[in-house]
C-alpha atoms as one frame of an Amber mdcrd trajectory, in Angstrom:
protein
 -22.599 -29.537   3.653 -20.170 -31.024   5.957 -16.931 -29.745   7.277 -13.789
 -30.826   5.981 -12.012 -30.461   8.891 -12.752 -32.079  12.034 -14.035 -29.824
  14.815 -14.742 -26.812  12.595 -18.249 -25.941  11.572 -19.296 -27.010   8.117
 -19.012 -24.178   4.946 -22.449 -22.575   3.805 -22.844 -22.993   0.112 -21.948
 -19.891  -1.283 -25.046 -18.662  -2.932 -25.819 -18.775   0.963 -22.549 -16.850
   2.387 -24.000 -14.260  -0.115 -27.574 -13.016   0.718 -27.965  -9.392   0.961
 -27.702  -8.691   4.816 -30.775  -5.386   5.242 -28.715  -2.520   6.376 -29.201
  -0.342   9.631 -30.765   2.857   9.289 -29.305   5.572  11.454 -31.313   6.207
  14.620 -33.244   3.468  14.004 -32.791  -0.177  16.198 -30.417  -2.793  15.077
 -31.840  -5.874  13.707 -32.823  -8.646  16.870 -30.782 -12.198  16.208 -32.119
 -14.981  18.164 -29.223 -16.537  19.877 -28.529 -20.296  19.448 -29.786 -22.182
  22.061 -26.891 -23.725  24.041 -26.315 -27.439  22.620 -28.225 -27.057  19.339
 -26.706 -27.674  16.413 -26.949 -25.860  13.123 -26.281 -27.526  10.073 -25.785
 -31.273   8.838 -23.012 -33.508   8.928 -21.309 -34.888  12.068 -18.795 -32.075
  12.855 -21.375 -29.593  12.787 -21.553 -27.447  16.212 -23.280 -23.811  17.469
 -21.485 -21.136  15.266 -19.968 -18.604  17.547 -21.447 -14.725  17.712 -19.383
 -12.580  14.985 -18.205  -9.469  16.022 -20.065  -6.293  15.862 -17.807  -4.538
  12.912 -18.954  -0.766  13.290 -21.491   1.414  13.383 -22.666   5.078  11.125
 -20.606   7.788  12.650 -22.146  10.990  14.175 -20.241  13.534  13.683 -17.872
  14.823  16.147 -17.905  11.577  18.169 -15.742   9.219  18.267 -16.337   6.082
  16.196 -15.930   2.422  17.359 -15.248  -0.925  15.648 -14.416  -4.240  16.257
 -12.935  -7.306  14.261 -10.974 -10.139  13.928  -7.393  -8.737  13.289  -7.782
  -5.890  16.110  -6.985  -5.886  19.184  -9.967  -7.519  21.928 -10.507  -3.982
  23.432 -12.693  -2.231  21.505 -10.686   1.284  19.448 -11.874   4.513  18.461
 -11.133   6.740  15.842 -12.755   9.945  15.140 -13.223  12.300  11.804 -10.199
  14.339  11.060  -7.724  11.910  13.236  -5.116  10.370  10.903  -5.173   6.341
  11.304  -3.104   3.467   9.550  -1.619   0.344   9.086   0.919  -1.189  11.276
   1.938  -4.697   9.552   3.987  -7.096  12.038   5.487  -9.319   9.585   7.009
 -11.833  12.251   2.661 -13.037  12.727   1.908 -13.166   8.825   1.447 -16.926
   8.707   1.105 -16.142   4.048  -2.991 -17.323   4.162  -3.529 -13.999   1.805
  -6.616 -13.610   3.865  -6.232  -9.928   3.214  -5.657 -10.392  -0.360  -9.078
 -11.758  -1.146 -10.631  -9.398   1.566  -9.120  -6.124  -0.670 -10.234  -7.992
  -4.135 -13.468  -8.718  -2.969 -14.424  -5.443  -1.092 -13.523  -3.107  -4.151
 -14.523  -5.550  -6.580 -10.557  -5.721  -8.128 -10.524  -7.815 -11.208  -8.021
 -10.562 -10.974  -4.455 -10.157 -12.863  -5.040 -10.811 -16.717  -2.470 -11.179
 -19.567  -2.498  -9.668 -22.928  -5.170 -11.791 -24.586  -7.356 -11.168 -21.434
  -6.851 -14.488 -19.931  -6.126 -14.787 -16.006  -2.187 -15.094 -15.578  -0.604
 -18.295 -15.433   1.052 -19.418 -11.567   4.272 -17.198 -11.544   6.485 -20.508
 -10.483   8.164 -18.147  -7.655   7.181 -20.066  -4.410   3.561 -19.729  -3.529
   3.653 -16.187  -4.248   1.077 -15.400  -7.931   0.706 -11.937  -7.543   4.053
 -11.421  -7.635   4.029  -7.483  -6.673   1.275  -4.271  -6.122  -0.206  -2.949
  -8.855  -3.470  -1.031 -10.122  -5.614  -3.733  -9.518  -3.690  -5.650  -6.256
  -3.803  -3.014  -3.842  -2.496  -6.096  -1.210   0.073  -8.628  -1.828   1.768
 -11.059   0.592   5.308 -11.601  -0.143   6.698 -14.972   0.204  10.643 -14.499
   0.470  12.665 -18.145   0.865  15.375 -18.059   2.711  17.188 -21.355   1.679
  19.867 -23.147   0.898  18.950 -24.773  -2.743  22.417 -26.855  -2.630  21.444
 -28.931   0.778  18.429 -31.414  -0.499  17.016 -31.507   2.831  17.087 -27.630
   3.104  17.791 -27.700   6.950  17.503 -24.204   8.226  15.489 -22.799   5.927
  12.536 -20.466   6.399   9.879 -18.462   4.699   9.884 -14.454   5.208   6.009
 -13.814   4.838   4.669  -9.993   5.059   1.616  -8.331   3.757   2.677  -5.525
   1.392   0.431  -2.357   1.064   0.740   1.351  -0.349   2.710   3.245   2.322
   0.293   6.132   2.822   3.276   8.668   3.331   3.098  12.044   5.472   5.543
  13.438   2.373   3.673  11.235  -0.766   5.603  11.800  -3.882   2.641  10.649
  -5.868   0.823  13.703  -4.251   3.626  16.221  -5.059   3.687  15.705  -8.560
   0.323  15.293  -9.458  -0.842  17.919 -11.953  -4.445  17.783 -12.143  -5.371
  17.593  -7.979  -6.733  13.832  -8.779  -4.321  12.940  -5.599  -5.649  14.021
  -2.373  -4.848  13.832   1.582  -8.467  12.269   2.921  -9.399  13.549   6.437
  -7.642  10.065   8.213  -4.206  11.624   7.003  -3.961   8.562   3.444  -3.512
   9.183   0.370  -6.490   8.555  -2.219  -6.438   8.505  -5.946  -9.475   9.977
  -7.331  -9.796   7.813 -10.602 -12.368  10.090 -11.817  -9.818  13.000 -12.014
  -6.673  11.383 -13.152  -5.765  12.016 -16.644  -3.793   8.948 -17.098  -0.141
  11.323 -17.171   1.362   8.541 -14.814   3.677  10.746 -13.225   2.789   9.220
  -9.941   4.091   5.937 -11.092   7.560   7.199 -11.542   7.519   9.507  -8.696
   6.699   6.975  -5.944   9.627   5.437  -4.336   7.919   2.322  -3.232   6.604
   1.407  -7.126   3.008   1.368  -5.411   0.974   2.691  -8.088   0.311   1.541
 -11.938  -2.141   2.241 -14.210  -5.111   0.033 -14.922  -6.713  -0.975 -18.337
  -8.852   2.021 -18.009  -5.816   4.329 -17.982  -5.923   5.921 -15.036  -3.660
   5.618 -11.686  -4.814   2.498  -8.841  -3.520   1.761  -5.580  -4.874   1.567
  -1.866  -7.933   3.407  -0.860  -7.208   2.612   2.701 -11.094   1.534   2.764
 -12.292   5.192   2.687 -15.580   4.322   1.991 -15.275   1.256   4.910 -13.441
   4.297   7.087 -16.453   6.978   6.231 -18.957   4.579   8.039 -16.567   3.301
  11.194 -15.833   0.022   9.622 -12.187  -1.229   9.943 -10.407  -1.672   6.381
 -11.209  -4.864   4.839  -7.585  -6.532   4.752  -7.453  -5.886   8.767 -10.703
  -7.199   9.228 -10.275 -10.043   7.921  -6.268 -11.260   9.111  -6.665 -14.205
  11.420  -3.120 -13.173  13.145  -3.511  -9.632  13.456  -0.663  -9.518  11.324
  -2.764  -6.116  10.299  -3.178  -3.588  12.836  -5.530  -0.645  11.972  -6.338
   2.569  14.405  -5.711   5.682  15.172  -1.780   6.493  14.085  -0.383   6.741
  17.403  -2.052   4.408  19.270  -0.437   1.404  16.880   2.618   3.504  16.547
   2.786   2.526  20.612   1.476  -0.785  19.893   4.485  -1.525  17.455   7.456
   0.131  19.748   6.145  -2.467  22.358   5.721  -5.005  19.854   9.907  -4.765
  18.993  10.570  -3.990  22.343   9.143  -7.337  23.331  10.880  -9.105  20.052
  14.260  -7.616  21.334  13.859  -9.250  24.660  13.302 -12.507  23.289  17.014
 -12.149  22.067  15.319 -11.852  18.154  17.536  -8.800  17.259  17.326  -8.566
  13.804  13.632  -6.855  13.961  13.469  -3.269  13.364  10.295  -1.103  12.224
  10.391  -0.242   8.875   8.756   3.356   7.873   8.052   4.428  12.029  10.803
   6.911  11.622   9.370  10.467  10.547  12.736  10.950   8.907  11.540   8.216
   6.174   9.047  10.709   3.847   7.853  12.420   7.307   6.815   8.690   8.488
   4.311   6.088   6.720   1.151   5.439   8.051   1.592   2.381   6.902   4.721
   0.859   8.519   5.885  -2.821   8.988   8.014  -4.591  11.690  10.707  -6.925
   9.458  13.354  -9.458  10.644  15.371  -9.485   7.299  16.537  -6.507   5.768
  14.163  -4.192   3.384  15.901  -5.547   0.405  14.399  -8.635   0.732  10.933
  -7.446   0.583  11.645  -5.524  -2.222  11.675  -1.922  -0.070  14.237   0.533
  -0.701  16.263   1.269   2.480  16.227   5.267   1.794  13.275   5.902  -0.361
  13.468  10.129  -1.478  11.297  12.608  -2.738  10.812  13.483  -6.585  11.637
  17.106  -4.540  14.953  16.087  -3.664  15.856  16.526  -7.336  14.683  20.053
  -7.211  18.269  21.944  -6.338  20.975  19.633  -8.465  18.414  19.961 -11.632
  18.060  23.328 -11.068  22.131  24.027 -10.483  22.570  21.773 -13.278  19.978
  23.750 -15.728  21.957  27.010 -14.694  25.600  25.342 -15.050  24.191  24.813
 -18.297  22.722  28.093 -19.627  26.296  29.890 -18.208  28.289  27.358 -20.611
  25.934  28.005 -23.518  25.907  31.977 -22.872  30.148  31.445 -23.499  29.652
  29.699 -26.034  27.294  31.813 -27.974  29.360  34.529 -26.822  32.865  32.823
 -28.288  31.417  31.600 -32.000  29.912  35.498 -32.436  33.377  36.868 -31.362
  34.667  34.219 -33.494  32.271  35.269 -36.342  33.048  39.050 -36.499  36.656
  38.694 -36.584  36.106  36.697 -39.380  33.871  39.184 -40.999  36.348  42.030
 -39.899  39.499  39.802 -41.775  37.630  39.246 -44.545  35.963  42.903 -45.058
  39.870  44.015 -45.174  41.132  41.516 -47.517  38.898  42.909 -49.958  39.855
  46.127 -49.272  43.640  45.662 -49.676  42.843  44.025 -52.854  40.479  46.968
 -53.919  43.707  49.644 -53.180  46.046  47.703 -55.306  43.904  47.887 -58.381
């Protein structure tokens, strides 16, 4: 098939793109691949040219070692993470070029159905810029916001721009999803994220309302979805999908303060270049204890639909109880005023009969 695109190698069909590749058993050697020969060509058409060697994405962990990968969307050098280290996101909005390359990557990784209506018929375009998906939900565990900064009255819209960042569950130190969680189907995974463990939930949804970020809904089989962080993709030393597969490195997955580092230098850099409107958004610890996954923004969190001081369900915990206490003082009174008021009633009325009894 040949390329569409001058100077690009042609697309496999996909029936192609999807043969089963035979996995590696541990301790045992790692499948030989004959290298193309230097000037051959693979494939037909007349753009077609030597495919270039794909990374080497990761390898079964032994325990107590540390475990490498590499990818597109991480840094040339290889990184390490090891069992019990926490890890996580850090999302540098200012490179998210909108492709939704890590959109597809998380739908087609956890097999995520795509969004469908009420009469089970895939949703209609939103009409809201190029962005479908519109927000997170049980079944979008990635979404890339498309935010248009423009001035609709000027035709020409001179000035304008497009604020672009890949969205995600925040993964927080302090989860309010994991605090109110009745039945333990919410757990802290060894990495330090948060995983829902659909096979435990019991569909109560208190999660939904108790996370600040509205990451979490339920999905048509009535339990709670959201990010898995790629535990499974974690468990065997593989880099999360949506990382793996952003062409910017817009994504930036590894060990939590290694990218933590990465991003101080990152605004540090932006600040230089007189762009003074970027902050980090979640890097604080006093946002939820800090998220492990955090973003680097230009506009303000409004515009990305984060709330600038996002709180605990906890926080509630002391003015409901004062309140609940306020309240059982005023109805003690009260119960204690209508029985006063009742016996002098019954002491009024116990004479009147009395008096009336003398007089006959």
């Amino acid at each position: 098939m040949s390329s569409l695109f001058p100077g690009l190698p042609p697309l496999e069909p996909r029936a192609a793109q999807l043969q089963p590749t035979p996995p590696t058993l541990p301790n045992q050697p790692a499948p030989v691949t004959k290298e193309p020969t230097p000037g051959a060509v693979t494939g037909t058409g007349p753009s077609s040219q030597p495919l270039p060697p794909q990374p080497q994405v990761g390898t079964a962990p032994v325990p107590g070692q540390p475990v490498p990968f590499t990818g597109t969307g991480t840094p040339a050098s290889p990184v390490t993470f090891k069992r019990g280290e926490p890890v996580g996101f850090f999302t540098d909005a200012t490179l998210c070029i909108g492709c939704k390359a890590c959109e597809v990557a998380c739908k087609e990784w956890n097999q995520l159905p795509a969004e469908l209506g009420k009469d089970g018929q895939t949703l209609p375009m939103s009409g809201q810029s190029y962005d479908n998906t519109l927000h997170l939900s049980g079944t979008t565990y990635r979404h890339v916001a498309f935010v248009e900064n423009f001035d609709l009255s000027d035709p020409n819209r001179v000035g304008g721009q497009w604020s672009m960042m890949s969205d995600v569950c925040k993964h927080c130190v302090q989860a309010g999803c994991l605090e109110v969680c009745p039945t333990g189907a919410i757990m802290r995974t060894e990495f330090d994220t948060v995983y829902i463990q659909q096979d435990i939930c019991n569909g109560c949804r208190y999660c939904v309302t108790a996370c600040p970020f509205g990451v979490i809904e339920m999905t048509e089989q009535g339990v709670a979805g959201k990010c898995t962080f790629c535990y499974d993709r974690l468990q065997s030393g593989l880099t999360p999908a949506c990382a793996q597969a952003c062409p910017t490195a817009s994504i930036s997955f590894g060990p939590i303060d290694q990218i933590q580092q990465r991003a101080d230098a990152r605004l540090a850099s932006l600040h230089q270049e007189g762009r003074t409107k970027a902050q980090l958004y979640g890097r604080d610890p006093s946002m939820l204890g800090g998220l492990n996954a955090f973003f680097l923004i230009e506009d303000s969190p409004e515009k990305y639909g984060l709330p600038v001081a996002p709180q605990l369900p906890s926080r509630n915990n002391l003015p409901s109880g004062l309140l609940g206490l306020a309240a059982a003082v005023l109805t003690g009174l009260a119960s204690m005023l209508a029985f006063r008021k009742h016996r002098v009633e019954t002491v009024a009325a116990e004479g009147e009969e009395g008096g009336a009894a003398h007089a006959s």
